[in-house]
Every structure is written in C-alpha cells, then in structure tokens.
C-alpha positions in Angstrom: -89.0 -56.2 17.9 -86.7 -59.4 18.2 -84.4 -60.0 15.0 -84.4 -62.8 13.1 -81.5 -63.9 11.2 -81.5 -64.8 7.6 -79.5 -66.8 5.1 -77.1 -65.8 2.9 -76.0 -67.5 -0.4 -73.5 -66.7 -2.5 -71.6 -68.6 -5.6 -67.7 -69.2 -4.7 -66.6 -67.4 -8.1 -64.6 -69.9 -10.3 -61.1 -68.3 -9.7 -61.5 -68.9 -6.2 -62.0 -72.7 -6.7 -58.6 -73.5 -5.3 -59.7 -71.7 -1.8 -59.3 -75.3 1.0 -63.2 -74.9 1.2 -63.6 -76.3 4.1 -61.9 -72.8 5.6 -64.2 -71.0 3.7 -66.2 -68.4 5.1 -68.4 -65.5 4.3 -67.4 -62.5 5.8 -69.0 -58.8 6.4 -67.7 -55.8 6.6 -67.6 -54.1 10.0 -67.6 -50.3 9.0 -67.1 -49.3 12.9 -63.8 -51.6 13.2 -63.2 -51.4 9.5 -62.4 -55.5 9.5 -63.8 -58.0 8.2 -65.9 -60.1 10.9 -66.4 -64.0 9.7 -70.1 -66.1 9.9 -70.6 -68.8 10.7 -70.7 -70.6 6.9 -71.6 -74.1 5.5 -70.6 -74.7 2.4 -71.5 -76.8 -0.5 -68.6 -77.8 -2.3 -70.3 -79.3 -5.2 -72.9 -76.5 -6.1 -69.5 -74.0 -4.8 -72.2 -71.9 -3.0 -71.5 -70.6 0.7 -74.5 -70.4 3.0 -74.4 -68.4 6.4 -76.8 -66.7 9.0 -76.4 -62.9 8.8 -78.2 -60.6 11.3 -77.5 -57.1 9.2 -77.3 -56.0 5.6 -73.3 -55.3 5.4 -70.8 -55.9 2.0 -69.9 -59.2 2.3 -67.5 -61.6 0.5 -66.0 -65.3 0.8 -62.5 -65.9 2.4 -60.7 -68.8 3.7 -60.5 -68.3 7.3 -58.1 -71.0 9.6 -58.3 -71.2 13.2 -56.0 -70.0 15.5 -53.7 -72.0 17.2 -54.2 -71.3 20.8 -57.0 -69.2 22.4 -54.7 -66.0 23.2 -56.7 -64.1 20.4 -60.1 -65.1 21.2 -63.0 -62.5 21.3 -66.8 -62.3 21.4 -69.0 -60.1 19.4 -71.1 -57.4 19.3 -70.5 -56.9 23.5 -72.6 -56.2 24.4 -75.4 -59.0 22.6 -78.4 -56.4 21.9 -80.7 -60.1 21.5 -83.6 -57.9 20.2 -81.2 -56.8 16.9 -78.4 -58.8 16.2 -79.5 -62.4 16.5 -76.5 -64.0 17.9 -72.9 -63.7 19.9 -69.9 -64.4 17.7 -67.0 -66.5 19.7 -64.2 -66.8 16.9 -60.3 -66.7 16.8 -60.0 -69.9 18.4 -58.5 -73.4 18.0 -60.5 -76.0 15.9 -62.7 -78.1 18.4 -62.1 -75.6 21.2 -64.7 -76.2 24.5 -66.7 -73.4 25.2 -69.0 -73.3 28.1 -71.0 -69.9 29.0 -71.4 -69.8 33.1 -73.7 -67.1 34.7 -72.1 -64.9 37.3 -73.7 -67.1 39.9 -71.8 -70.5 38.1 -75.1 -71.9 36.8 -73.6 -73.7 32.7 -76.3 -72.0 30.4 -74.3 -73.3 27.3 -71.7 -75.6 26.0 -70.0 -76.0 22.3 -67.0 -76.8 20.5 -65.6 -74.4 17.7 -66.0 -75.0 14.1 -63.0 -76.2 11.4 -62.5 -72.2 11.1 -62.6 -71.8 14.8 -65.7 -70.3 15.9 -68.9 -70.5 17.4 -72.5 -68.6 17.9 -74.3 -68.6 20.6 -78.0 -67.7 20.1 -78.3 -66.3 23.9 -80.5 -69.7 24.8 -79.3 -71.8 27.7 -79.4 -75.7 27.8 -82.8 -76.3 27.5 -83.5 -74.0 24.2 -85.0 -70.9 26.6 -83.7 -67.1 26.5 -81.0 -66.3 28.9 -82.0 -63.2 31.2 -80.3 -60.0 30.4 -76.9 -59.5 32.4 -73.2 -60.4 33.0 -72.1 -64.0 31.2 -68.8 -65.9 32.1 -67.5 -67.5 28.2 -64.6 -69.9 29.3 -62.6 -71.1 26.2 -60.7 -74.2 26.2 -57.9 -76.3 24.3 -54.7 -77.1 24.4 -54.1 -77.7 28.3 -55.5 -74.3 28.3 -58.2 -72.0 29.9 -59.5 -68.3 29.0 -62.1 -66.5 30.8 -64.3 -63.7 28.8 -67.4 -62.1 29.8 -70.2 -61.2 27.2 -73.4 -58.8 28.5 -76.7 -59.6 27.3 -79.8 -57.6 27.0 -82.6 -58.3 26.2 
C-alpha cells in the first residue's frame, strides 16, 4: 500500500517561548542513527503550535534548527526513498534559500526548490508536472553560495 503522510501538532510549551520560532522545528527520533531527524514544520506563532508532515509514529519534540552555512554537510533521507512507506525524501543541512534541482541519470530536471529558513526541503518523488517519478538512480544538485554539490537519491516504487 502507498503511505500517506499525516500532520502533526504540537503546543510550543511556555518555557520554550523564547525559541527564534521561525527556526523552529519538530523533530523525530531516528532509533537506527540515534539523532534527531528535523520535518519540515510551519508554525503558528500566535496559537505557539508547530505543524509538520510525519510519515511514521516516532518520539518527537520541537527544537530550533538554523541552516547551515554552506552545503558541505548536506544529506538526503531515507536512501533509498521506499515511496510506498515513507512519503517523502528529506534534503536538509543546507543554506537558507539553497537551489535544488533533482536530474535523472539521463539529465531530464524532474524537480526544482529552494530550502526553507531552517534549510531544508522534501521532495514528494513527483516530477514537474505533479506525476510519480519511476523507480531508479536520481541526480540532487545543491546550490548556493558560488557553490555546487552533487548527491544521488534511489527511488522505488
């Protein structure tokens, strides 16, 4: 069966008001790694309540995550992208407003974004026109500050 994601609220507790919520993030717990992976999370800083897709039940909590500041540390996750049980492809660890564009092996752009405040980015395994990739080898090339990184992400569906 394919996965759909669902949403995740949770209250930003009182003593973490002085958090720059615009970093703010919810976070799971990735027992395999044993780190904390960030989602992608919107959050209303009036109600103090953070909002994000999750693809798994995991512990979860909020943080303030900050981008990096240049796209040595980048890294996609889960890779491979199972598309039938996790939902989406995690790009994160990079510069705010990084380009990302996702090539097939054969150069054909199936995707482009930019990274969030926090520095990251899903990719739903859709190309430009909102269809499901095919299963195989994908090309991720990160961008910003004069700067190019090349990653590949496997799909399969």
């Amino acid at each position: 069966g394919s996965c759909t994601p669902a949403v995740l609220q949770s209250r930003v507790a009182a003593e973490a008001a002085g958090l720059d919520l615009r970093r703010a993030a919810l976070v799971r717990f990735d027992p395999s790694s044993r780190r904390c992976v960030p989602l992608i999370t919107s959050v209303d800083r009036v109600g103090l309540t953070a909002s994000a897709l999750v693809n798994h039940l995991s512990d979860f909590q909020v943080m303030q995550i900050g981008p990096a500041s240049d796209i040595s540390s980048a890294r996609v996750f889960p890779n491979p992208f199972r598309a039938s049980s996790q939902g989406y492809l995690t790009i994160d660890r990079l510069p705010a407003g990084a380009q990302v564009r996702i090539f097939t092996l054969h150069g054909e752009r199936v995707f482009e974004g930019q990274a969030n405040a926090s520095g990251m980015l899903i990719w739903k395994a859709v190309n430009l026109a909102g269809r499901a990739v095919a299963s195989g080898i994908y090309l991720i090339a990160v961008e910003a500050g004069g700067r190019t990184q090349i990653m590949k992400a496997g799909v399969l569906r």
